[in-house]
C-alpha angles and dihedrals in degrees: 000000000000090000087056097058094034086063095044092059094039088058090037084056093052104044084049085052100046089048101044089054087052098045091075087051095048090044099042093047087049094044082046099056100043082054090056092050083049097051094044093052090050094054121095125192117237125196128196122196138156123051094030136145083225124036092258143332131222125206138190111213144175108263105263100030120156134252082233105054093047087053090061094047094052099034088114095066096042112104121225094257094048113120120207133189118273102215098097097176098058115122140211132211103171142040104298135179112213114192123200126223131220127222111269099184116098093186090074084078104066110142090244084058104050100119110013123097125257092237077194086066105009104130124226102283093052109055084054093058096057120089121281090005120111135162098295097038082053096056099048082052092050095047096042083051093059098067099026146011111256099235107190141036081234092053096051083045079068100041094062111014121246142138127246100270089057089055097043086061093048089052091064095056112028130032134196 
């Protein structure tokens, strides 16, 4: 009779065992699956036509992701002559279709200008990359930009605060 129980709880040992080092796995592979609902509803689809090196780009994104943050991902396939918006902070929650313009200005391609950045149109990135202008002094060009042109290289001396050699570097590499 002690066999008999012996053997019970030998067999009892081993089905316990068995269950307990599959439970992780039947737990992790449910857990697993309701993440990955919850990522795909919090996806959105973004499409990019218009002034593009290809004929358009579609991107799958995190709901609430920034204008900003999708210009940097498709800054490869933007031309030279591509304008994007400058409000870099804007956000999406849902499928959107963001079309980039191109430059319609002709006069942008003077000879004395060939070369130098629009500081009208210059992106971001551009205007940091300029002489004098950092991120802040960016930012205060491109919200000034959005409500009115800058019109002289003075006025943008007051925009951002510099003094005239500043600006006489800035000269040689943007116009306005």
């Amino acid at each position: 009779m002690n066999r008999k129980k012996e053997i019970i709880l030998i067999i009892s040992i081993i089905v316990l065992s068995i269950f307990l080092a599959f439970l992780p796995k039947m737990c992790s592979s449910k857990n697993t699956s309701e993440e990955e609902t919850i990522n795909i509803d919090n996806q959105i689809k973004i499409t990019i036509k218009g002034e593009l090196k290809i004929d358009s780009l579609e991107l799958e994104l995190p709901k609430g992701v920034s204008y900003g943050y999708i210009i940097s991902k498709i800054e490869l396939y933007l031309n030279d002559y591509s304008i994007v918006n400058t409000n870099f902070n804007l956000r999406y929650y849902e499928n959107t279709t963001i079309e980039i313009e191109s430059s319609d200005n002709q006069n942008d391609k003077t000879d004395d200008n060939i070369g130098k950045i629009n500081i009208n149109k210059a992106s971001f990135n551009e205007l940091i990359g300029l002489y004098g202008i950092g991120e802040k002094r960016a930012n205060k060009i491109i919200e000034y930009r959005m409500n009115k042109q800058i019109d002289s290289f003075d006025e943008l001396k007051k925009i951002i605060g510099v003094s005239n050699e500043i600006i006489e570097a800035i000269k040689k590499c943007a116009f306005l």
